[in-house]
N, C-alpha and C positions, 0 to 999 in steps of 0.2 A: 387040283387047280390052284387051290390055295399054295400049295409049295411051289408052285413053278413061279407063280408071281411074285413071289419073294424072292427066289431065287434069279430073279432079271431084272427085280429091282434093287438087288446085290449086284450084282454084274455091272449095270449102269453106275451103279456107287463106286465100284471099285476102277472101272476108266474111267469113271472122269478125273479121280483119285493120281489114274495112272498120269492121263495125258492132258487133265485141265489145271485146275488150281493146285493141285497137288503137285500139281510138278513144276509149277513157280516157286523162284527164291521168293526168299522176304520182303515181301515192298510190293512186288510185283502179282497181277492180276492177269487169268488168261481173257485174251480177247479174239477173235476170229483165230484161234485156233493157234494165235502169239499169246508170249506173255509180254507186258510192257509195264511202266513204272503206274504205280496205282496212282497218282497226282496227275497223269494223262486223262485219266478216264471221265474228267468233266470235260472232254470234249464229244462224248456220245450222245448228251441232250438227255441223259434217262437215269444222271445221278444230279444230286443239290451241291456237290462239289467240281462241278464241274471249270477248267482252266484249259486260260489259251497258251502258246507257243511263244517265244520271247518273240517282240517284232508286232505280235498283234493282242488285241484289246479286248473285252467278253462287251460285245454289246448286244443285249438283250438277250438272245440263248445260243447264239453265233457269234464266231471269234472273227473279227474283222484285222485290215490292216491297220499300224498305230505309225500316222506322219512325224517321223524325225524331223522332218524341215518346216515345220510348222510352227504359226504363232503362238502356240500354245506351249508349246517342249523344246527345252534348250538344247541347239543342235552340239555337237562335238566335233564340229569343225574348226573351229576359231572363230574369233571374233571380226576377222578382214582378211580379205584376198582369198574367197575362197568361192564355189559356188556345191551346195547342198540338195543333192538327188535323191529324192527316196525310193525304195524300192520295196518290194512286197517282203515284210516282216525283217525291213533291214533300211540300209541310205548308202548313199557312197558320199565321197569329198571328194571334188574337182577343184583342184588349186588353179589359181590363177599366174599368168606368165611371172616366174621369180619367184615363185613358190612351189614347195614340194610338202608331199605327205612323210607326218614324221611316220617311221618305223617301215616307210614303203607299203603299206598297204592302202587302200583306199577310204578306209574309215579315220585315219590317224587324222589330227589336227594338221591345219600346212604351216608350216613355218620359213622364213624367210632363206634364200639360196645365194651364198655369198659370190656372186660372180668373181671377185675381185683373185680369191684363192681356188674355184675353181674350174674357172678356165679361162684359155690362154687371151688375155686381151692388151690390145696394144694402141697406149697410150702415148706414143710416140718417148722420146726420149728427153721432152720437157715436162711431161704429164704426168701423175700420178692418180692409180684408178682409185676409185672413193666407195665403196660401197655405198647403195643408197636401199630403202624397204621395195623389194620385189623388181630391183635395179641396180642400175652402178649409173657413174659418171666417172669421165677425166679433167681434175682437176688441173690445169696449166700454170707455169708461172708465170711471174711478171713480163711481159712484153709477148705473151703467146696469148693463143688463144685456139676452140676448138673449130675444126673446120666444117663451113658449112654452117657456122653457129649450131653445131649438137652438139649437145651436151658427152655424146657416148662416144663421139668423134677423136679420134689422135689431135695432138695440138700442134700447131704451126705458128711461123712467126708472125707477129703483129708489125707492118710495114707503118712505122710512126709518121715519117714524112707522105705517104700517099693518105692516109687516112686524118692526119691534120697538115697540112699544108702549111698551115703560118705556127707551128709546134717554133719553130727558129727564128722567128721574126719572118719579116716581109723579105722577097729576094733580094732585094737591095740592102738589108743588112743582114743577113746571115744563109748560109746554105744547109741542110738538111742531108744525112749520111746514115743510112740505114743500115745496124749491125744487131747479129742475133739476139731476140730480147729487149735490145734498146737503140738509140741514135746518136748519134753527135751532131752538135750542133758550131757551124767553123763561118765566125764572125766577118764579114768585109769589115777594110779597113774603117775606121772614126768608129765601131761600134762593138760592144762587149757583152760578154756574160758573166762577167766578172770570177771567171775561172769553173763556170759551173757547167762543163761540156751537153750540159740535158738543160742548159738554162738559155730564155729565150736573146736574143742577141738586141739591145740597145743603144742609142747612138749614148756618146762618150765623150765628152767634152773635156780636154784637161786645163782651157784656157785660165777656168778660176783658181788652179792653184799656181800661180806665176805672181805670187804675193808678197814674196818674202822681204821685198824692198819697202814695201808701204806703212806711213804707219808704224805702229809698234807691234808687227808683226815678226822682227826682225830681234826685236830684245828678249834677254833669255833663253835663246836658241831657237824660240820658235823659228826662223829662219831658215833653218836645218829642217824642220819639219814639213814647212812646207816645202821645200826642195824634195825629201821623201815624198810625200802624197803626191807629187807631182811624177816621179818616177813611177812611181806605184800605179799610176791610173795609165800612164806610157802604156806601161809593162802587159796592163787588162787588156789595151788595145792590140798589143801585139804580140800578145799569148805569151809572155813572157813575164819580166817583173822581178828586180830586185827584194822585194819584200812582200810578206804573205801578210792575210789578214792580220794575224796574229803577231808579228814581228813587229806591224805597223800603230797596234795598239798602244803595244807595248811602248815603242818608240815615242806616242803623243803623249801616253803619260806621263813617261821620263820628263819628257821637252813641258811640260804646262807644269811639274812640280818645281822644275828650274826654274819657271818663270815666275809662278808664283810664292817664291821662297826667296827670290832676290828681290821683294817691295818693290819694285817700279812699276807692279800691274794697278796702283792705285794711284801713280802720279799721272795719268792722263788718259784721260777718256777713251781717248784714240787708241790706246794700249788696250781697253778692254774691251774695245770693240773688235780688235784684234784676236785678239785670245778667244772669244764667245766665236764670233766669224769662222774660226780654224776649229771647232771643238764640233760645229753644226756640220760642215761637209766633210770632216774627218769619220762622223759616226755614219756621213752616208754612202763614203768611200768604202769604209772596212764592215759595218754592217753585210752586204749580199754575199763576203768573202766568208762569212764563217756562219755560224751556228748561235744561239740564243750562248750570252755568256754574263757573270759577274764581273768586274773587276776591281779592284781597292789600290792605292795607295799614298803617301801620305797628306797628299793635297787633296785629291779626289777617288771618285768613286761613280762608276759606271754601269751601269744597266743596259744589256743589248736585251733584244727581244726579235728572233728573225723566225718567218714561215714562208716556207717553200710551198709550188705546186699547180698543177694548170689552171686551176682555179681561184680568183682571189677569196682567202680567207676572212671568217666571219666569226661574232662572238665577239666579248669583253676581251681587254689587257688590261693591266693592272701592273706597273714597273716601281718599285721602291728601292731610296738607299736609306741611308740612317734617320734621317730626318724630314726629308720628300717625300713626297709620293705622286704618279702619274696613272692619271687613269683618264683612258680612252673607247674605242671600237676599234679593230681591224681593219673594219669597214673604211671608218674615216683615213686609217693610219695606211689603207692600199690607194683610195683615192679615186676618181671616175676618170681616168684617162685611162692612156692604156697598159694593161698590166704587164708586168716586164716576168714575171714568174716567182716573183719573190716581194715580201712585205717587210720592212723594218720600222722597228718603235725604238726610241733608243733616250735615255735619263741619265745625264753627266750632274753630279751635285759637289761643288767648288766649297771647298772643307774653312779657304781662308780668303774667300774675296768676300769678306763682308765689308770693307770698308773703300767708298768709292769717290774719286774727288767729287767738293763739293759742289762744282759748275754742271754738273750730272744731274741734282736735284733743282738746278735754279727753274725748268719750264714747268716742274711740278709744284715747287712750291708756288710760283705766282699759281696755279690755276687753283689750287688747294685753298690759298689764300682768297681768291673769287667765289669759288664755292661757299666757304665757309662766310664770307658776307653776304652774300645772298639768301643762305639760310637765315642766315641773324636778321637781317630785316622782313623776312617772312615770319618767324617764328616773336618778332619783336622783341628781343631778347635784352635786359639792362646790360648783363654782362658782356664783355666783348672778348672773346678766345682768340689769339694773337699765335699764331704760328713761330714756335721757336726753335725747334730742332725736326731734321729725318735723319733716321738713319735704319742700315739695313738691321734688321736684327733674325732670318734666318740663312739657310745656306742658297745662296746664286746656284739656280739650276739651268739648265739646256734641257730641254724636250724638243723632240724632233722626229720626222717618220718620214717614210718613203714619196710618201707624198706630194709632188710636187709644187700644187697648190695650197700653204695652208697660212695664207693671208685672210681672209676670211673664211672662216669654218661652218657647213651647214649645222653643224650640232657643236654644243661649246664641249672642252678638253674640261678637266680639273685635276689641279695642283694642290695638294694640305702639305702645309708644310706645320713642323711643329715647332713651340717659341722655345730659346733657350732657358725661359725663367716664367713661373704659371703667372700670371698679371691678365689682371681682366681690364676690358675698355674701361672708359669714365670720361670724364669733361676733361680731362685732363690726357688722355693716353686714345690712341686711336690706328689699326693694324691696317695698311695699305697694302692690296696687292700691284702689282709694279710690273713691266716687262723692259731690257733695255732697247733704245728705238734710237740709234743714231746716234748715238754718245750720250745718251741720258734716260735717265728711268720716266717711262710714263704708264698711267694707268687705264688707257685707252683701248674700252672693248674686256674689261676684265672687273668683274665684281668680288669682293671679298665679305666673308661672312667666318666669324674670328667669337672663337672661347678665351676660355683664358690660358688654354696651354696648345691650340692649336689652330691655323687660318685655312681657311679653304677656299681659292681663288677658280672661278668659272672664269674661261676665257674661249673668246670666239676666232684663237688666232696660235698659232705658235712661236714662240721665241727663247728667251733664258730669261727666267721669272726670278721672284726673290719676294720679302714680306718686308715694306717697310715700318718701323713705327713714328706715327708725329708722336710730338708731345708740344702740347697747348698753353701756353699761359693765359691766364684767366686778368683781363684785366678788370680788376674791382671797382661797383660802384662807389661814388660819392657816399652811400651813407655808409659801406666799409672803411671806406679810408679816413671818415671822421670817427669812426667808434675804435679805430685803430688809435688816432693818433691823440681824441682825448681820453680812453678808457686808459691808457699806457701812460700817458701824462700827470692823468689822478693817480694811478698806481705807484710812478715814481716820486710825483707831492707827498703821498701816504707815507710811503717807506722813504723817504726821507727825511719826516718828523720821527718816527720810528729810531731812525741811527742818531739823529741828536738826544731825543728822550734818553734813550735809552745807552747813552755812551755820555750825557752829561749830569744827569741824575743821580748824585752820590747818593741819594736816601733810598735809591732803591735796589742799588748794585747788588748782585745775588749771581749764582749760577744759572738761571733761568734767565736773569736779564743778558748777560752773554750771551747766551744761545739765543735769545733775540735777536740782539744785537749784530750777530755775525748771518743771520738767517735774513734778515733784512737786508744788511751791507750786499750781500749773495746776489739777491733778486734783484735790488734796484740795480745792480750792473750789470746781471743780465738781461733786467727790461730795458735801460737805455743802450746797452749794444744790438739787442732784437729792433729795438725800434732806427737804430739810424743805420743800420749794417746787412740787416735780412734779405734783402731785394737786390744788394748791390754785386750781381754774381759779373757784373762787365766788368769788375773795377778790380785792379789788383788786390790780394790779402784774402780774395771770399776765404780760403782754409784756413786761415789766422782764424775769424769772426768765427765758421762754425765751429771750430777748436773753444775757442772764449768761450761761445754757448754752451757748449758741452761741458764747458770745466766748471763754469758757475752755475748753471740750472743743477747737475751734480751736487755738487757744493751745499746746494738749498736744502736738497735731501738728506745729505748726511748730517746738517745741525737739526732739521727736523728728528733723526733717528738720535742723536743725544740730547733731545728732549726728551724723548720718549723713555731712552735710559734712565734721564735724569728722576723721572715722575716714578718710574717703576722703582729706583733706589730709594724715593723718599716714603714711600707707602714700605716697602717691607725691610729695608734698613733704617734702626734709630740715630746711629749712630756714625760718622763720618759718611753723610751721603753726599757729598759734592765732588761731583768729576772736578780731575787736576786739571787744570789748561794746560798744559801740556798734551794730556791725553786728547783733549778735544780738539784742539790744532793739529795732533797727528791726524785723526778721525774726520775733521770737520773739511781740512784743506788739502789734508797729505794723500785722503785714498782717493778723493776724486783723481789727483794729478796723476798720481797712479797709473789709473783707470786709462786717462785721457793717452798717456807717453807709451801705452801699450797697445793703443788701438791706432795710436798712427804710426807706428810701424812697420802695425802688422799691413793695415792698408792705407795709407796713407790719401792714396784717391781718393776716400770715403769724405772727407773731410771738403765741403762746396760741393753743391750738384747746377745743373747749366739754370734752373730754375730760382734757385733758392741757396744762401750760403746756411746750410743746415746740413746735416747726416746723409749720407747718399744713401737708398733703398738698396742699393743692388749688393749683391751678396752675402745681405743679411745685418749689414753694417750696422744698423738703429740697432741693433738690441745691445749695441754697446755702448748705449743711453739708456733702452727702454729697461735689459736686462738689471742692470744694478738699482735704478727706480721699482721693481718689481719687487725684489728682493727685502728694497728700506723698509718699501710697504704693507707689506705680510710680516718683517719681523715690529713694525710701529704696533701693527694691527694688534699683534699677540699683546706685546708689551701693555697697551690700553686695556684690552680685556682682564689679565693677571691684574693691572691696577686698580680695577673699575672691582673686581673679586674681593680682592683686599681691602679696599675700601666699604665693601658690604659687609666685610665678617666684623671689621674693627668698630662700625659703626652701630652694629648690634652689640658690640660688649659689653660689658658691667660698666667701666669705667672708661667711658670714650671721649677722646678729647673733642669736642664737639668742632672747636674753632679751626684747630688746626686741621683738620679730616675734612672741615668742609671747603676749606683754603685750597686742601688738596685736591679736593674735586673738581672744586671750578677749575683750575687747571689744567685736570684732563679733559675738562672737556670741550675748553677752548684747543688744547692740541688736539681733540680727535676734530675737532671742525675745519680747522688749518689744515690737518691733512687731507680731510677728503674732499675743500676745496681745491686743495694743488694738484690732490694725485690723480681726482676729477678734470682738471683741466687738460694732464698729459694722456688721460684715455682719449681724450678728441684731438690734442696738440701729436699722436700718433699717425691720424690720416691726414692733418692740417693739408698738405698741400697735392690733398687726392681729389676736395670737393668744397665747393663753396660756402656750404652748409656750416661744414667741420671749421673751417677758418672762422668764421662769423664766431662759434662760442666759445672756440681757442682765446680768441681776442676778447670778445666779455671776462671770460672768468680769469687769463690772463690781468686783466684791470680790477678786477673784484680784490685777486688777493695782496696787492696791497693796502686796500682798504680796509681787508678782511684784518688783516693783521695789526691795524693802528686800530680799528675798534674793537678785539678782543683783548688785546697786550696794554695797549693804552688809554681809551675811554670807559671800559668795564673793568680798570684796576683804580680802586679809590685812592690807593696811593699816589699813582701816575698824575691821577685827577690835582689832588691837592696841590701837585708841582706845577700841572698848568695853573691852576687858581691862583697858586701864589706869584708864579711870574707876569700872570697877568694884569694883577694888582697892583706887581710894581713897577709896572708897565705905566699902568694907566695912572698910578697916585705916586709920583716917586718922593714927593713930603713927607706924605701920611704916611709911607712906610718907613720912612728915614725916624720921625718925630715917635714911633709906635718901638721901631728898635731899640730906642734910650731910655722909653719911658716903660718897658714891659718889664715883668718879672724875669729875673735871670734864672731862675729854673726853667723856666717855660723854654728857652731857647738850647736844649739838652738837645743834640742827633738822636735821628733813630736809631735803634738798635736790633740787628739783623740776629735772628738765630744760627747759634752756630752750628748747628743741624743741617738745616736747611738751606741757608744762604737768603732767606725770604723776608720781606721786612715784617715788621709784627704790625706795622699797620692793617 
């Protein structure tokens, strides 16, 4: 019993052997009588390894489905144009119109279907297809458009005349011709588009150019020019026209460099009323004809600015030549009437009308003149500023636009012009903006606001602008004109005891009293030519007098600077320290003239200004005074210092001449006080006639140094002293000195005796 049971439970060992596990490959586990992968078999519920099927999810001890399209789990569709199905242990992708599955299966992402390249679509023969995401369109050109307004639609023509009606102006000036894409536009007669067949038609007036007789409109060819514009605008009206925009430009430029090159644009107003008049409807003539353009040449210099379009343009301009500048709006520069289809701005800047007759300023100057007394008795002012010169000082511009209104402007224009030379305002100087108005410059409706290298004029109006400059005379009070004329009068009293002292004085003749002597003579003739000569710029000669000034004040300087020699020779030479006269007469009188026959030469204008018979500022001319003064001054300066050294070391030495050394000192340092009254005086006698200030201690210290110089040379030299002493003695006693001369010791009456070193007395 025992063996059979063993023997069937062999039997069962050996099938199941045969046909259960035993007969699975590797991996694999028999199941209902299959083998399958042993990682299946968590899904029998009755192992701890149990797994689901791709697709579904182990929830709890059953495999459920797992939502692909769900919040939870990123779908694999894409990210747009798609719609996400789930289905049991799986999803599909349903694209949306214009979208396909990539790889063609239903799970792929959709990706976008180029219409364009695959399939046949017809965009008509104007259009071109555009692919768009999960679309197309037909893009159309100009004058098409798609039909039905879709977008996907073929494109058809855009009928301009039925869809804008007045595209050509009104039927009474223009008629409207509808051709593929675009129209033409075919003017009645009196009105144009000034060649621009898409341009709206406007009446056309060519009666204002029948000018050529009027006027100095005639001179320098202008005549010919407007003969030209007059054909030329013909021509607009009747679709014809000897000359195009360009030919016609060309032409005014030619014709306005003739005219302003042969000087008669400044012998009469009426000339240049002319010329401005022709330059303003010439730019409005040829402006619609062309395109935004530069132009140069040698008179002038032009600036177009043009914009096309059905709509008026909007937005800043901004037109510059060399020295101008114009800045506007569109806005203002198209205007509130009605738009003709085109906008111009246009900036002429005249390189050589700065100079304009003078009946031109006479209605500004009176008002200039009212103003500026009005101010003065409101501000109570001692001084009185007296109107003495205008004149233009940068380039005559034309600004002008399509506009036809711009007499009054709702928003003001502005003009910067820049100066030809940096000069700031003062009481003296003052920058005008200007417009011309009928043969003469006014400043009506235009403010100017001015640096010193540039004016910038607001104006509520258009016309041809420019910058005038006044310049002021200051008429001085009563207590300037007495500190003038007794501070100069003591100065010339001073220095004129001075040249006698010091030219009759044998006991003290020396080299130093020379260079007094000719440094005196100097000044006192140039303070009595400043004082009766300076102001006199009506009278014939002002360049003679400021010549004189320049040679003598000069002059002063250079015996000051062989002073200075002379001091420095005598501190560190013992031996032959006296300049030759010779040498000092070259130095003292020979390099001023020099100076003086090289600088009027070279500019010879420089010499009288409208102001003052003095050095003229303009082009730099003073430093052909101020420079050689500079020069004295820095080498005096040194000279004193080396002396003043020299004088320290010798007067520590062993054996120092005590007398002599301090003889030497006082005298430098009456010449360092000489100099840095004079050269003092010419730091302020620099802006003398910029400000009233500067005048005022010109004229003081002006007066001081002759004074200065009779009480350092002549009252603080005990020799000098003794000479007045003695002749005033025998002045006042001429007995007692007569009775004292016969009766005194005849040694007593021995000359002094000058060193021959020095030249100095030993008093």
């Amino acid at each position: 019993m025992k063996t059979q049971v063993i023997f069937l439970i062999l039997g069962l060992y050996l099938c199941a052997w045969a046909h259960g596990e035993g007969g699975c490959s590797e991996g694999e586990v028999l199941e209902n009588d299959h083998c399958v992968e042993a990682q299946d078999s968590s899904r029998r519920g009755d192992s701890p390894q149990k797994r689901c099927d791709d697709g579904f999810v182990l929830t709890g001890e059953e495999c459920t489905d797992k939502d692909e399209c769900g919040d939870f789990v990123t779908p694999t569709c894409g990210q747009s144009y798609l719609i996400c199905i789930n289905t049991p242990g799986s999803y599909r992708c349903i694209c949306s119109e214009g979208f396909r599955n990539h790889g063609e299966v239903d799970t792929g992402a959709c990706e976008d279907v180029n219409e364009c390249k695959e399939k046949s679509l017809d965009c008509g023969q104007h259009g071109t297809c555009t692919n768009t995401p999960g679309s197309y369109k037909c893009t159309c050109l100009e004058g098409f458009r798609n039909k039905n307004n879709d977008t996907r639609a073929s494109c058809e023509d855009i009928d301009e005349c039925k869809t804008d009606p007045g595209i050509c102006g009104s039927k009474s000036e223009g008629n409207c011709t509808n051709t593929p894409g675009s129209y033409t536009c075919v003017c009645r007669p009196g009105h144009s588009n000034y060649g621009n067949t898409k341009g709206k038609c406007t009446e056309l007036s060519c009666d204002g150019f029948h000018g050529s007789g009027s006027g100095g409109q005639a001179v320098g060819g202008l005549g010919r020019l407007w003969e030209k514009m007059r054909k030329n605008c013909e021509g607009l009206i009747s679709g014809g026209g000897e000359a195009t925009g360009q030919g016609l430009l060309q032409d005014v430029l030619t014709g306005t460099d003739e005219f302003l090159s042969s000087g008669q644009s400044v012998g009469d107003s009426t000339q240049v009323t002319g010329l401005l008049t022709m330059m303003e409807k010439a730019m409005m003539l040829i402006g619609p004809q062309m395109n935004s353009t530069t132009r140069s040449s040698p008179h002038t210099e032009t600036k177009l600015a043009v914009k096309r379009g059905r709509t008026p343009p909007t937005g800043p301009v901004m037109l510059s030549t060399g020295n101008a500048s114009f800045n506007t709006s569109w806005e203002m520069a198209a205007g509130n009437g009605t738009y003709p289809g085109f906008t111009v701005a246009a900036l002429v800047s005249y390189k050589s009308l700065n100079s304009t007759p003078d009946s031109s300023f006479q209605d500004l100057r009176e008002k200039m003149k009212m103003e500026e007394e009005e101010r003065r008795q409101k501000e109570e002012q001692k001084e009185k500023k007296v109107l003495t010169e205008l004149q233009v000082v940068s380039n005559v511009v034309t600004a002008c636009v399509s506009n036809p209104d711009t007499h009054k402007l709702d928003q003001n224009v502005s003009l910067t012009f820049k100066h030809p030379q940096e000069r700031n305002e003062s009481e003296r100087l003052r920058y005008v903006c200007v417009f011309w108005d009928r043969d003469s410059w006014s400043q009506r409706g235009c403010v100017s606001s001015s640096t010193s290298t540039h004016t910038v004029c607001s104006c509520n109006h258009l016309s041809s602008f420019a910058v005038l400059m006044a310049l002021y005379d200051i008429k001085h009070t009563f207590e300037l004109q007495l500190i003038t004329w007794v501070g100069l009068a003591v100065s010339l009293a001073c220095l004129f005891v001075c040249i006698l002292t010091f030219g009759l004085c044998r006991s003290i003749k020396g080299t130093r009293t020379t260079i007094h002597l000719h440094l005196s003579l100097c000044l006192f003739l140039a303070d009595l030519i400043f004082l009766c000569g300076i102001s006199r710029t009506q009278k014939a000669g002002c360049g003679l007098v400021a010549g004189l000034l320049h040679y003598f004040f000069l002059a002063a300087f250079s015996w000051m600077l062989l002073e200075g020699v002379q001091l420095y020779r005598m501190v560190v030479k013992v031996f032959h320290t006296n300049l030759r006269p010779a040498y000092m007469m070259a130095a003292g009188y020979g390099a001023p003239l020099a100076i003086v026959i090289i600088s009027a030469i070279a500019y010879p204008q420089g010499y009288g200004t409208d102001q003052h018979c003095w050095l003229s500022l303009e082009r730099g001319f003073i430093w052909a005074f101020f420079g050689p003064v500079c020069i004295i001054i820095f080498i005096n300066a040194f000279f004193f210092i080396i002396t003043l050294w020299k004088l320290a070391e010798k007067l520590t030495s062993l054996n120092p001449d005590l007398s002599n050394l301090q003889m030497i000192k006082g005298f430098t340092m009456t010449a360092v006080a000489q100099l840095c009254v004079l050269g003092g005086m010419w730091m302020f006698g620099c802006f003398m006639f910029q400000s009233v200030a500067m005048v005022y201690l010109f004229t003081i210290l002006n007066s001081l140094q002759g004074a200065l110089i009779f009480i350092l040379h002549c009252l603080m030299s005990k020799p000098v002293r003794d000479e007045y002493a003695k002749f005033l003695s025998g002045f006042c006693a001429p007995e007692k000195m007569r009775y004292t001369e016969y009766t005194s010791n005849p040694s007593s009456q021995q000359p002094l005796k000058t060193s021959p070193s020095t030249g100095q007395s030993q008093i």
